[in-house]
C-alpha positions, 0 to 999 in steps of 0.5 A: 156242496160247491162254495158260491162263486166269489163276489164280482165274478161274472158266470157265463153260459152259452147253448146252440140253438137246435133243429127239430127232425122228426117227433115235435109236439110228441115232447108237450104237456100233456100229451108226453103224459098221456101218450109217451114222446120221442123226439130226433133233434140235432144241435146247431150253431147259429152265426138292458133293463133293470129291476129294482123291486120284488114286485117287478119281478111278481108278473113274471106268469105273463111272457108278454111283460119285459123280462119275463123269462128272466124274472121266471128264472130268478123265482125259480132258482130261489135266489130271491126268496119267493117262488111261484106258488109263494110271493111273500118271501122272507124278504120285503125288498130286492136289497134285502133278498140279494144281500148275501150275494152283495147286494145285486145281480147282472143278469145280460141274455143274447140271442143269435136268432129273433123272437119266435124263431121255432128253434127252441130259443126261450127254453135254451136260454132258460136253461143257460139261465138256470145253469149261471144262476146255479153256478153263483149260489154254488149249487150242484146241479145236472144236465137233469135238473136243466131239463126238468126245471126249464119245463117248470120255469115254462110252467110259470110263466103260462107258456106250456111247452115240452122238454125237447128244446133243452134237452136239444140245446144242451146235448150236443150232436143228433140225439132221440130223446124219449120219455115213456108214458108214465108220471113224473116225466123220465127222460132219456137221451141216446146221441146218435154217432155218425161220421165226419163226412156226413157232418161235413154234408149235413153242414154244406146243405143246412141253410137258415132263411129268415122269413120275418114271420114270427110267432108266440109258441103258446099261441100254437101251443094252444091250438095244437092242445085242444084238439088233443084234448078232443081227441081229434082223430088226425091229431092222436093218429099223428102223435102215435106215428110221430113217437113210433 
């Protein structure tokens, strides 16, 4: 087991946001239980507040709240002694709980890409978290257990989602990623080689426009969801040749 980092050491973590080319919403909970899911994405560059209790960081289920995402990570990294399922950790105060790391945590997020862009910004960011947050408490971690955790981090605060995003973000490159129909989710991720020159011409016809229309992914998420759940004819039919 790796030693903590030593105190006043800042961490740092960053991650490209990522393109969806073809297969999204095959990624989801459930569908990516009930139906398997496979998902073509490449990874693309794109040119303060602070809490002092434990029971600021308790609503972290609404992604509504300031700082939710944050306030998820730090529940789920369990550096703060209470996790989703128990706030009544060993520790009454937010003092108490950071002690052994001196007695404080800066956590500082930047994103290149507004709020609600489609391009997976919350569950990068959610892995980076989990990354540097590992990183200070000296614990091993894999590009696995981003995956996975990101999706439960997703799962606490009441957003749903699915695994392509991070695993978008933290793999490099165009890759497919698919996950069988089979219960607990298993990931695999194969890159796709290709050459200098159809980077260089990828790259010459990529241009990201800004509309200005945003929108929460549990918003959709949802809709997309019931009519799953209704087995709408168009929705399964789609999924089915979104995965093939």
């Amino acid at each position: 087991m790796r030693s903590k980092v030593p105190l006043g050491t800042f961490v740092y973590a960053s991650a490209p946001a990522r393109i969806d080319l073809a297969g999204g919403w095959t990624d989801t909970i459930p569908i990516t239980h009930e139906h398997g899911g496979k998902v073509v994405n490449v990874a693309v560059q794109v040119n303060n507040r602070r809490f002092h209790s434990l029971e600021q960081i308790r609503d972290h289920a609404d992604p509504m709240v300031p700082g939710a995402l944050l306030k998820a990570c730090l529940v789920a990294s369990g550096i703060l002694g209470i996790t989703a399922m128990r706030h009544d950790g060993d520790h009454k105060t937010m003092a108490d709980a950071l002690k052994h790391s001196g007695g404080g945590l800066e956590l500082e997020i930047r994103s290149s890409l507004p709020v609600g862009s489609g391009m997976g910004t919350s569950s990068i960011l959610i892995a980076a978290i989990l990354a540097v947050l590992k990183t200070l408490m000296g614990t091993p971690y894999t590009n696995d257990d981003l995956f996975y955790e990101t999706l439960d981090v997703e799962q606490m605060m009441n957003t749903g989602g699915g695994w392509q995003d991070q695993v978008g973000g933290i793999m490099p490159g165009f890759k497919v990623s698919t996950c069988e129909l089979d219960l607990p989710i298993q990931l695999k991720t194969n890159t796709i080689n290709v050459s200098e020159e159809f980077i260089t011409t990828f790259n010459s016809r990529l241009l990201l426009i800004y509309t200005g229309e945003t929108r929460l992914a549990k918003n959709l998420l949802q809709t997309v969801l019931m009519n799953w759940a209704g087995q709408e004819p168009d929705v399964v039919d789609t999924m089915h040749r979104l995965a093939i």
